[in-house]
Structure formats: structure tokens, C-alpha cells
C-alpha positions in Angstrom: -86.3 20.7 -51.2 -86.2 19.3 -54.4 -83.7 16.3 -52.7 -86.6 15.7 -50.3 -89.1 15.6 -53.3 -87.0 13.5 -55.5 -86.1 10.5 -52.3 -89.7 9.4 -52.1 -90.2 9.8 -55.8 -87.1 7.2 -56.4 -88.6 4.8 -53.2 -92.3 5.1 -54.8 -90.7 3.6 -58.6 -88.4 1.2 -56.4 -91.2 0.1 -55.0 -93.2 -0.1 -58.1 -90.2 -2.2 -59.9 -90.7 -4.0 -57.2 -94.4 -4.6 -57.2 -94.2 -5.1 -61.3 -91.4 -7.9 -61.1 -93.4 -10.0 -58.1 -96.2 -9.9 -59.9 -94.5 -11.4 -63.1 -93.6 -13.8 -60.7 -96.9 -14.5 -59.3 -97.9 -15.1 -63.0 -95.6 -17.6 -64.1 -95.9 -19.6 -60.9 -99.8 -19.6 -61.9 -98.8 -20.7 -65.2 -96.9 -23.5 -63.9 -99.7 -24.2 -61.4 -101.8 -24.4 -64.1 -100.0 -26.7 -65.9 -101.4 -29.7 -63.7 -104.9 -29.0 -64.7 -103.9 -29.2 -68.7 -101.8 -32.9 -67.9 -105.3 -34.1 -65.9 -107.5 -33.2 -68.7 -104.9 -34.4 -71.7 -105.0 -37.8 -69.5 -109.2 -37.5 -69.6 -108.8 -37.3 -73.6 -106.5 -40.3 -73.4 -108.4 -42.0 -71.2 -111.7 -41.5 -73.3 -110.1 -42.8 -76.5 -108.4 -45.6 -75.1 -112.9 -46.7 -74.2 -113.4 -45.9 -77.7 -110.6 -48.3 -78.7 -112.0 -50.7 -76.4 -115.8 -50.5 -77.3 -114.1 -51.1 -81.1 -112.6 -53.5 -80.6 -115.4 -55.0 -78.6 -117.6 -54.5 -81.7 -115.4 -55.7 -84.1 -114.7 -59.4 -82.0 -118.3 -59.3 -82.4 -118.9 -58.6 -85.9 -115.6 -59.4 -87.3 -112.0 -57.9 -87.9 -110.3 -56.4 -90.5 -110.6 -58.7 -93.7 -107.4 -60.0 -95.5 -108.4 -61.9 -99.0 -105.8 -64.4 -100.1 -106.2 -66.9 -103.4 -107.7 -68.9 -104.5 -104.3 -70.9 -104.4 -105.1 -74.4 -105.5 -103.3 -77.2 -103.5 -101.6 -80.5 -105.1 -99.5 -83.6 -104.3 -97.4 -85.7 -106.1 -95.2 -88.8 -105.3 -91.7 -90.0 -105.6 -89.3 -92.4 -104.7 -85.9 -91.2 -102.8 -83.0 -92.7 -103.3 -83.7 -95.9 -100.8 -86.4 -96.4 -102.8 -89.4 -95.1 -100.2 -92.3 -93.9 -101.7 -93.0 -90.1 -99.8 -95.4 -87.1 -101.0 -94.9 -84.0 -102.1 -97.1 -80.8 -102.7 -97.3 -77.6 -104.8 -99.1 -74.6 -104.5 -100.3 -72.7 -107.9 -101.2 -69.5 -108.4 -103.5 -68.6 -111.4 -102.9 -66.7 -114.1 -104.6 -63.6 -113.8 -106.9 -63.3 -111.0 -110.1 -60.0 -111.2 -111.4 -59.3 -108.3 -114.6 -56.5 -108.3 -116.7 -55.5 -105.0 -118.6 -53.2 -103.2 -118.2 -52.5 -99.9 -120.9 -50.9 -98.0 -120.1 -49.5 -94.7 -122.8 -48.7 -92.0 -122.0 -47.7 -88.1 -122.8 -49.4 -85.0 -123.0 -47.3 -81.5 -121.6 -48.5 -78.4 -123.0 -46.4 -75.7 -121.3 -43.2 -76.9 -119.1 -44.3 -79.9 -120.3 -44.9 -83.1 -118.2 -48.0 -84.7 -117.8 -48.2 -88.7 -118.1 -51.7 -90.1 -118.8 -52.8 -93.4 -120.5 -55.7 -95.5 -118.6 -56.9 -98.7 -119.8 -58.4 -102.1 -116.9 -59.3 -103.6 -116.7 -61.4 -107.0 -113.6 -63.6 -108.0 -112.2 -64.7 -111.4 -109.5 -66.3 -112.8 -107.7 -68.6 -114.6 -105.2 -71.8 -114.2 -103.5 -73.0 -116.9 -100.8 -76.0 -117.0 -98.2 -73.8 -118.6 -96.1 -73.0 -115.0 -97.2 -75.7 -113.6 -95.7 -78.5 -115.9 -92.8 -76.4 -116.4 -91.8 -76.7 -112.6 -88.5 -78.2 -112.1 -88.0 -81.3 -110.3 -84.8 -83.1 -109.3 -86.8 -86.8 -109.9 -89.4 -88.2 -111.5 -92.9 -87.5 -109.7 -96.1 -88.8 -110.5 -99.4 -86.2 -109.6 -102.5 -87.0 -108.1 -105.8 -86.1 -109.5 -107.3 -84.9 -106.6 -106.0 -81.0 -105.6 -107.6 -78.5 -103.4 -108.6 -75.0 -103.9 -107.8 -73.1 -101.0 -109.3 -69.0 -100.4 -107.8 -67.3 -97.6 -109.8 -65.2 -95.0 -108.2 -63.6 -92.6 -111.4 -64.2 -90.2 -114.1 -66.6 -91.5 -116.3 -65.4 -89.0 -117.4 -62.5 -91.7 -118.5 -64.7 -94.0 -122.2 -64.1 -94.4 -123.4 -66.3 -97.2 -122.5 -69.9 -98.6 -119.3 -69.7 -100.6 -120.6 -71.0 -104.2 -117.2 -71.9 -106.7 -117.9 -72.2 -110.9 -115.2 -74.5 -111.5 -114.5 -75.7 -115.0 -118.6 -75.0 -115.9 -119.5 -76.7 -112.7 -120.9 -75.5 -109.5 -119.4 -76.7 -105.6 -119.8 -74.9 -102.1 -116.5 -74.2 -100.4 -116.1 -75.9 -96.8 -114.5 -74.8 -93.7 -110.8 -75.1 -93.4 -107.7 -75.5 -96.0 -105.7 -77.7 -96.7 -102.7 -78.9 -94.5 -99.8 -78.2 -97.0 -101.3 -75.1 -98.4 -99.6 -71.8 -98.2 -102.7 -69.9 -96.2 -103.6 -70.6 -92.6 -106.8 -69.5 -92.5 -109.6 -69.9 -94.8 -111.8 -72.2 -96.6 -111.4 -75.1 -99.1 -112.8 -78.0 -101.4 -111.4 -80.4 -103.0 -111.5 -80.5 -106.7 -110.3 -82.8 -110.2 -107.3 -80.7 -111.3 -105.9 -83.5 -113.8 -106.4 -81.3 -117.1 -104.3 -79.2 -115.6 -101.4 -82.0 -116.1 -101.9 -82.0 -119.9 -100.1 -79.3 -121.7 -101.8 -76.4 -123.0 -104.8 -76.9 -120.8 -106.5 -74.4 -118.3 -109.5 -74.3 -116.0 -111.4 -71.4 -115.4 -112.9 -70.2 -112.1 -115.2 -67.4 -110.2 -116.4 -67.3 -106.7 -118.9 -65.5 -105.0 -117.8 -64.4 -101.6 -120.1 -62.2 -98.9 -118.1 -61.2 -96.0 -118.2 -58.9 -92.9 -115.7 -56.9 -91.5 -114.3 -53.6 -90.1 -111.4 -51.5 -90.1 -109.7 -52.9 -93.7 -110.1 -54.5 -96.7 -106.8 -55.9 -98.1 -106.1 -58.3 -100.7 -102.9 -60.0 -101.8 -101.5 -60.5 -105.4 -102.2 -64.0 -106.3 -102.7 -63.9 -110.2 -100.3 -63.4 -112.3 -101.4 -60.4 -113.1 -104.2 -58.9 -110.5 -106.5 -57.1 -111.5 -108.8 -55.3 -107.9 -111.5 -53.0 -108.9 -113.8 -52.1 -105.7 -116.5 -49.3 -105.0 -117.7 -48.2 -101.7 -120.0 -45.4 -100.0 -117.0 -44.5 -97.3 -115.8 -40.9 -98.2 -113.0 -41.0 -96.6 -111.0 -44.2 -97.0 -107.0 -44.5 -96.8 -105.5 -46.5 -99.4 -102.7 -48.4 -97.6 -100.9 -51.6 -98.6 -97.5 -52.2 -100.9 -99.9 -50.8 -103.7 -101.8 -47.8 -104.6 -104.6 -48.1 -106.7 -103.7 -46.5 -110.5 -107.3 -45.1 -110.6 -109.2 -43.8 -107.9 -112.2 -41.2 -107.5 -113.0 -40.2 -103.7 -116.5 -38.0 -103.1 -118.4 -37.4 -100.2 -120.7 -40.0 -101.7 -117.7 -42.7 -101.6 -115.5 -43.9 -103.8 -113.6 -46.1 -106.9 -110.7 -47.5 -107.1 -108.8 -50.0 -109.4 -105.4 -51.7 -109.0 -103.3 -53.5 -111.2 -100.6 -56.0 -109.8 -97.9 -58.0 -112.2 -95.9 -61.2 -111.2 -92.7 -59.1 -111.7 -94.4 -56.4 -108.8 -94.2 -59.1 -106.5 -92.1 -60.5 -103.7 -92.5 -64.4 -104.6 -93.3 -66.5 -107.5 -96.1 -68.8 -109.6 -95.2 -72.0 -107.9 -94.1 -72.8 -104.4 -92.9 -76.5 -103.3 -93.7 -77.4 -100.1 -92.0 -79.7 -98.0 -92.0 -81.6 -94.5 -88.3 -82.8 -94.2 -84.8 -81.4 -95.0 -84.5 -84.7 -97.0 -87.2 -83.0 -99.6 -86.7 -81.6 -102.6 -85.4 -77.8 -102.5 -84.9 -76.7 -105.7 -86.1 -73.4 -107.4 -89.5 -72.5 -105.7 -89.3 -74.6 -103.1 -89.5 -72.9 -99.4 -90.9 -73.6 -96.4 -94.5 -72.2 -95.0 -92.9 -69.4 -93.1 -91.1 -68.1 -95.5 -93.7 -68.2 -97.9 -96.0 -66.2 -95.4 -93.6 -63.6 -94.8 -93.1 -63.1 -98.7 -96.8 -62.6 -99.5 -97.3 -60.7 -96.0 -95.2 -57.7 -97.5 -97.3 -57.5 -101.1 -100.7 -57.1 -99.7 -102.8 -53.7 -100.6 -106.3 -51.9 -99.9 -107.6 -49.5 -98.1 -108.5 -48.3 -95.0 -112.1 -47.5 -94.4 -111.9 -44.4 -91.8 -114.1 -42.9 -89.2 -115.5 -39.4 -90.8 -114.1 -37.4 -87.2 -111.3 -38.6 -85.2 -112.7 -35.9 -82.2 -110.4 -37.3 -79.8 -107.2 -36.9 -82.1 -108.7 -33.3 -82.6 -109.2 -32.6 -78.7 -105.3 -33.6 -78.6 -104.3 -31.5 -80.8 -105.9 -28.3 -79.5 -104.5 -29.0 -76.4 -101.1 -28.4 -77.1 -102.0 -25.0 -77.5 -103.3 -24.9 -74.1 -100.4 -22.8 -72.7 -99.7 -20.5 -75.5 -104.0 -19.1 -75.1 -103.4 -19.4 -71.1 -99.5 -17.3 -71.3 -101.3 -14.7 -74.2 -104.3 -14.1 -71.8 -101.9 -13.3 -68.6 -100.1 -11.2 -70.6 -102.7 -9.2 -72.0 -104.3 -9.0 -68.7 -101.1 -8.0 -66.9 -100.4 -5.1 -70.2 -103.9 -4.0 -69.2 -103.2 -4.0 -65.6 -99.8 -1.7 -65.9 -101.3 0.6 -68.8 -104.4 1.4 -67.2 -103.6 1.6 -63.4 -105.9 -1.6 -62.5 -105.0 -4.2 -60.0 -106.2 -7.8 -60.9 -105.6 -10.4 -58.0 -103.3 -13.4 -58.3 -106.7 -15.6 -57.5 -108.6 -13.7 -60.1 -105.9 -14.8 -62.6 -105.8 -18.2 -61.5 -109.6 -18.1 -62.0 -109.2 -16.9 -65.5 -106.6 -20.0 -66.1 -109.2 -22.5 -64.8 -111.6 -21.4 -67.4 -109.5 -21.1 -70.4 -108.7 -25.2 -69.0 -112.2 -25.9 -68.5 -112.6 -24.8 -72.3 -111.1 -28.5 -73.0 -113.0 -30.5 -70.4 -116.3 -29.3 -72.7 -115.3 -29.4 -76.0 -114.6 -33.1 -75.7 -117.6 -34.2 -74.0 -119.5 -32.2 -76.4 -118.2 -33.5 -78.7 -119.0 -37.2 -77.9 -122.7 -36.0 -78.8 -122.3 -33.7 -81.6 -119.6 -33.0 -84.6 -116.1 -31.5 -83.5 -117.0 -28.0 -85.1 -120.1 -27.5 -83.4 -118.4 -28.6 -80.1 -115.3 -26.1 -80.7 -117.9 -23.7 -81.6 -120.2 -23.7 -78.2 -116.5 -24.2 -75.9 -115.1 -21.3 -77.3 -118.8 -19.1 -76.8 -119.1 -20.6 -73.5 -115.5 -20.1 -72.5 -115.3 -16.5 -74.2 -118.3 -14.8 -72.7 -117.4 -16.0 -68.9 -114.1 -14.7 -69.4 -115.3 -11.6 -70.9 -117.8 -11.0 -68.3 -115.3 -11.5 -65.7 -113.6 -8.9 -66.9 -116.0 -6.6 -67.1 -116.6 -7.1 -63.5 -112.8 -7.1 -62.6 -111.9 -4.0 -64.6 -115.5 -1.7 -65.0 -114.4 -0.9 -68.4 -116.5 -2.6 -70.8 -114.1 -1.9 -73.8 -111.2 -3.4 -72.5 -112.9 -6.4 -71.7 -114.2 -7.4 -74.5 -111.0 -6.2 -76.4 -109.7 -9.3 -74.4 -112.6 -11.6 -75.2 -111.9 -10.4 -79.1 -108.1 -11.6 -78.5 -109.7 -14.9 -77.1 -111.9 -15.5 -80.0 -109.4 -15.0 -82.5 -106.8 -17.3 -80.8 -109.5 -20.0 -80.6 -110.1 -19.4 -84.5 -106.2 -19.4 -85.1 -106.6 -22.8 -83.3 -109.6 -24.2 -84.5 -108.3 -23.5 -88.5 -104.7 -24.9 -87.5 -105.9 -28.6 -86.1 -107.6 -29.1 -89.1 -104.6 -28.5 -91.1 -102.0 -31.5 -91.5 -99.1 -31.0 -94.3 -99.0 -27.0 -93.2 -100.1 -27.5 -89.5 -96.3 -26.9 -88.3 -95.3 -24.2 -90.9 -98.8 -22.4 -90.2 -97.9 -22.5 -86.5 -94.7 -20.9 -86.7 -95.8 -18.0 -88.8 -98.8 -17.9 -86.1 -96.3 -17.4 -83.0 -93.9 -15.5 -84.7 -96.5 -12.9 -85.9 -98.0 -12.9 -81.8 -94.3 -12.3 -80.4 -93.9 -9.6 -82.8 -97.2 -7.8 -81.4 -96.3 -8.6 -77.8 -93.3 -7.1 -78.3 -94.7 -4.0 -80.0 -96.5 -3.0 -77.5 -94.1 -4.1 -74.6 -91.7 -1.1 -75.7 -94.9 1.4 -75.2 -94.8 0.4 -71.5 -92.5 2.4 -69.1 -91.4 -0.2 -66.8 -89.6 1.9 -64.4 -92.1 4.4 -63.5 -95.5 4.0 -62.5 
């Protein structure tokens, strides 16, 4: 009797084993399944920021790119006679002594369709000083006679931000820089005029300078170290800028109203020096100082310094982010669900749990085109609701008992939390993570042991 009780008792738990590992099985092939739908909408996000880069970009060749100030670096030629007695030209670019630059840069933002585009208009004042000290004391391998006539070059990385007429003090009087620099001078792009610079070939003489300069641009604002000692001091209503370049600024104050900040740059900081030779031949002088344009670009390229002026919300950097964590809130949901199913006798259908999956992914198909429209919390906020409540519901309607259903939309709205307050984290994102997924194995496996596995 009690063998004839016992044989169907040990084919009823075989046949639960066997029930409990297929459906295991049947989850993790959802899970995989599901993993298509997360790669589609991770390309959607992509997608969608790769527009945005494009309606930017579109903008900015509109309005103007990121601005790169260069100079003033003033331009002048000499002659001598080589040893067949050929009279041939040569030119020098000076740097000034010190060099102060002081702005304000006022960004606003320009929609395209659905993206909002942060550009920025400039007031930017420049003085500085020449003096013939470094300039006489340049060494040459023959004797050179100068010409009066030198030109002052500015670089700007794209002229098409300049908004207003370029007025120059030079040596107490007023000029109107032109279009264009000068052949031989060390910048590429810019504007120019040509000036008297012959004081500057008597010893212990200097010529003062300050320029008014309105520009346009977006993205940056980066100057290079021109003076001998350079002096940046710049104030803007962006609250969150990125200081960026070879130099940080040695004061700065952010708010959320904008922010200050000053730099302070010596010749010794630098990558190159006071006076730079130019030359067009290998039969020109070469001697200390001298190099060719290239190599003079690639040594100021390095030494240049700003800052970054930053959209307030990068949503699409955001949306990324969460959706990494897609699969650990799609694996924690099955779990719980399939715990809930062995503990409490129910039977949930492959299909239902598939339809559970395709909500929790539908979760990141709203919260990034909500939040083209609105701010990234609010989005999180009403994808999370939305996606929290149908899930809850469902289970109400799956299981009948309300308490274990929305004990499972509790779990859903603190993993979305967990979620939400990691993304916004950087320097502690991945040490917050780890305590996060080490503390949810732990529970799973507390409450795995509670389960008897080989009985029903």
C-alpha cells in the first residue's frame, strides 16, 4: 500500500521537477527573445541623436562654429643679400608682451524642429603691448635691413561670426581691421591691416594696442597664449560650461546663473617662443626661432584653452544609459514573477511573460520621446508611472491577488528609482552599481533557499 502511494507521489514531484526546469527554460529563451527589442530601441536612441547632431551641426554652419581666438601676432619683413649677392625677403612674426583678454559670452538656444541648439554671442576686448626688446634681440646670421610697413594679424577660427566692424587703437590711433591675413603670417585664418611698426625698430620702444571684437559662435570658446604673459578673464550666463584646453582657469566661480573664470598663461607655459622666422626656401635663414608654418601651427595647436559651453540635458546620453539596465529590470521581473508563481501555486503563461517583457521595453521607447518635449526627470518620471501601473494591473488580472501584485509593481518602482538615481551619478555610477547588484543577488538568493524545488 504505502509502495503504491509513494510511486505516484515520486512521478507527481518528477513531473513537477520537470515542469519547474521547462519553465526556467521558457523564461530565459523569453529573455533572449527579448533582447532584440532592447538592440531596436538602443538603435532608435542612436538614431535620434545622431538628427540632433545633424540639426547642430546644421545650425551651427549657419550661425557659426566653434570660435578659436589667435593674436594679434604682428607680421614683418626684412631684406638681405645671400651670398651671390641677390637681394631676397624675409619675415618675422612677434608676439606681444603681455596680451589681456576680458569678455562676456552670452549664450541663447535656437530650436530646430525638436532640438533646442545653444549658441552664443561674444564681446570680447583685447589689450596688449609690443615692445622692441625681443624683437631687436633676434638673431640673424647677416645683416638685414626692416621695412616700415608690418601687418597685424588676429586669428578667427571662422570669420563668419564676426558681427560688428573690427575697430584697432594702435599707438593712440584708430583703423578697422580687413578681411584676410597676411601671406607669411603664422595664422590661416583671420583678419588683418597693415600698420607703421618702425618705433618698434628703435630700442627701448613699444606700441600699445586694444581691439574690440564681436563674434558669434557655438560649441567653444578657446583662445591661444600669445602674450608673453596672457592674461583671459571671461563671464558668461551658461551654468554649465566645461573648461577644456592645455589650461584650466586659476579662478573660476560656476552658478546656475553662469559663471567667471580667469586664466593666467607665461611664455615659459608654452610650447613655442616670442619670435618665429619664416621662410620660403631651404636656402633661408634657420637659425634659433626660425620654423616653417606647419610646425609653427602644430606648436600653438597644443597650448590652446577655454571652455566648453554645454547643453543643460544631454537626454539622449541619459536614455543610453538607462538602457543598459534594460535586462537586469526585465531578468528581476521574471524572477519575481516565476518566485510568485512556485510559492503561491499560480500558473503565469510563457505569452503573458513575454507581454510583461514588451512593456518593461516599451518603458524606453517613451521616456525618450518624452523626453524630446519635456526635461529628462519628468520624462523618467511619467515612463516609469505609465510602465508600472500596466504592469501592476496586469498582474492583478493574471494572479487575482491584489497584494502580490502590487508587491511586484513596488519592486518595479524601486528598480526604476535605483536607476533613475544611478544615471545621474558619474565618478560613483560603477561603484554604486556594484553595491546595487550585489545587494539584489543577495535577496534573490535569500529567498531562493525558502523554495522547495523538489516538491510541489
Amino acid at each position: 500500500m504505502n509502495e503504491e502511494t509513494t510511486n505516484p507521489q515520486k512521478e507527481k514531484n518528477t513531473k513537477n521537477r520537470d515542469a519547474i526546469t521547462l519553465k526556467i527554460l521558457l523564461i530565459g529563451v523569453l529573455i533572449v527573445v527579448l533582447i532584440i527589442p532592447m538592440l531596436m530601441i538602443q538603435n532608435l536612441i542612436s538614431e535620434r541623436e545622431d538628427t540632433a547632431k545633424d540639426a547642430t551641426n546644421e545650425v551651427q554652419q549657419k550661425w557659426s562654429g566653434p570660435q578659436t581666438i589667435i593674436g594679434p601676432i604682428l607680421t614683418l619683413s626684412y631684406t638681405y643679400k645671400d651670398e651671390e649677392g641677390k637681394t631676397l625677403s624675409g619675415y618675422v612674426n612677434y608676439l606681444p608682451e603681455h596680451l589681456d583678454i576680458t569678455g562676456n559670452v552670452a549664450t541663447q538656444e535656437l530650436k530646430r524642429g525638436l532640438y533646442e541648439i545653444i549658441v552664443y554671442n561674444s564681446s570680447l576686448e583685447l589689450r596688449g603691448k609690443f615692445i622692441s626688446k625681443d624683437l631687436l634681440a633676434t638673431q640673424f646670421s647677416r645683416e638685414i635691413k626692416w621695412n616700415n610697413n608690418a601687418t597685424l594679424n588676429l586669428g578667427v577660427s571662422d570669420p563668419r561670426g564676426i558681427s560688428e566692424q573690427v575697430s584697432l587703437t594702435w599707438n593712440g590711433q584708430e583703423y578697422n581691421l580687413e578681411p584676410g591675413v597676411a601671406p607669411y603670417s603664422i595664422i590661416h585664418s583671420g583678419i588683418s591691416i597693415n600698420l607703421d611698426a618702425s618705433q618698434l625698430f628703435t630700442p627701448g620702444n613699444s606700441i600699445d594696442f586694444s581691439i574690440q571684437l564681436e563674434t558669434k559662435g557655438s560649441g567653444s570658446m578657446l583662445f591661444a597664449p600669445i602674450g608673453k604673459t596672457t592674461n583671459v578673464a571671461l563671464t558668461s550666463n551658461c551654468p554649465t560650461p566645461s573648461f577644456t584646453g592645455a589650461f584650466l582657469p586659476l579662478e573660476r566661480e560656476v552658478a546656475p546663473d553662469g559663471f567667471t573664470s580667469k586664466w593666467k598663461v607665461l611664455e615659459i607655459n608654452r610650447s613655442f617662443p616670442q619670435v618665429f622666422r619664416s621662410y620660403r626656401s631651404e636656402a633661408a635663414d634657420c637659425s634659433r626661432g626660425e620654423m616653417s608654418t606647419v610646425r609653427i601651427n602644430s606648436s600653438i595647436t597644443p597650448s590652446v584653452f577655454g571652455v566648453d559651453l554645454l547643453f543643460p540635458v544631454d537626454h539622449y546620453q541619459k536614455s543610453t544609459r538607462s538602457a543598459k539596465y534594460a535586462f537586469l529590470i526585465i531578468v528581476l521581473t521574471f524572477v519575481v514573477c516565476f518566485f510568485v508563481e512556485i510559492v503561491q501555486n499560480k500558473n503565469i503563461h510563457p505569452l503573458q511573460y513575454l507581454l510583461v517583457g514588451l512593456a518593461l521595453c516599451l518603458f524606453y521607447t517613451l521616456l525618450v520621446s518624452t523626453s524630446e518635449h519635456i526635461s529628462f526627470t519628468w520624462a523618467y518620471l511619467i515612463s516609469a508611472l505609465a510602465t508600472t501601473t500596466l504592469i501592476t494591473l496586469y498582474m492583478v488580472g493574471i494572479l487575482k491577488i491584489k497584494k502580490t501584485a502590487l508587491t511586484i509593481g513596488g519592486l518595479l518602482v524601486c528598480l526604476y528609482t535605483y536607476i533613475f538615481f544611478l544615471i545621474q551619478l558619474e565618478t560613483y555610477a560603477l561603484l554604486a552599481g556594484s553595491i546595487g547588484l550585489f545587494v539584489i543577488l543577495a535577496i534573490i538568493m535569500y529567498f531562493s533557499q525558502k523554495i522547495n524545488w523538489h516538491n510541489n
